[in-house]
N, C-alpha and C positions, 0 to 999 in steps of 0.2 A: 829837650829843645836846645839846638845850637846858640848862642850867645856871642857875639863879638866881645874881642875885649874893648876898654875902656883908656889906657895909658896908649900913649906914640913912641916910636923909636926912633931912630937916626935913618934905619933904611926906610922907612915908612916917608920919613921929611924929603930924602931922595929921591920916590918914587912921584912924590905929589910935585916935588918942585922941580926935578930935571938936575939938578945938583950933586954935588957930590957927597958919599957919607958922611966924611969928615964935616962940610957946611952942616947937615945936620945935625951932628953931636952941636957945633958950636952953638948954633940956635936954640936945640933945648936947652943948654948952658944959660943961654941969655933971655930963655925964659925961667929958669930959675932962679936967676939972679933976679931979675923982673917980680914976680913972683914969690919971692923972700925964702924960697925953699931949699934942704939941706943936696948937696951932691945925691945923696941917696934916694930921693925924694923923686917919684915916677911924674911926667908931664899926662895929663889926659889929653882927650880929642875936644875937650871941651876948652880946656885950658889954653890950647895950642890955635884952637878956631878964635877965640877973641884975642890971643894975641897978633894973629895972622891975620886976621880978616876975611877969613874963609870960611863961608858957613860950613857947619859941622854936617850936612847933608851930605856936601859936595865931600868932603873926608872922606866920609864913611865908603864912599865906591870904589876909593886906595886900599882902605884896609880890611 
């Protein structure tokens, strides 16, 4: 059974938001700073919908 994954990426924040890749690295950034979490540390679509306000439904038809 196919599975989606679970973390966002920068092209992923691009594709949802019309923006450029660069905005999206910055935003995961500043939800990791948000967030308390280390540079290394992956963003989820869960994580990224309550910081964004985008229900994670609507997400998932991007990725």
């Amino acid at each position: 059974m196919f599975k989606k994954r679970c973390v966002i990426y920068p092209k992923d924040v691009q594709i949802i938001t019309g923006k450029s890749e660069r905005y999206g690295q910055d935003l995961l950034n500043k939800i990791r700073i948000y967030l308390n979490k280390k540079p290394h540390q992956f963003i989820t679509i869960k994580e990224f919908s309550d910081f964004s306000g985008i229900p994670t439904q609507d997400l998932e038809e991007y990725i």
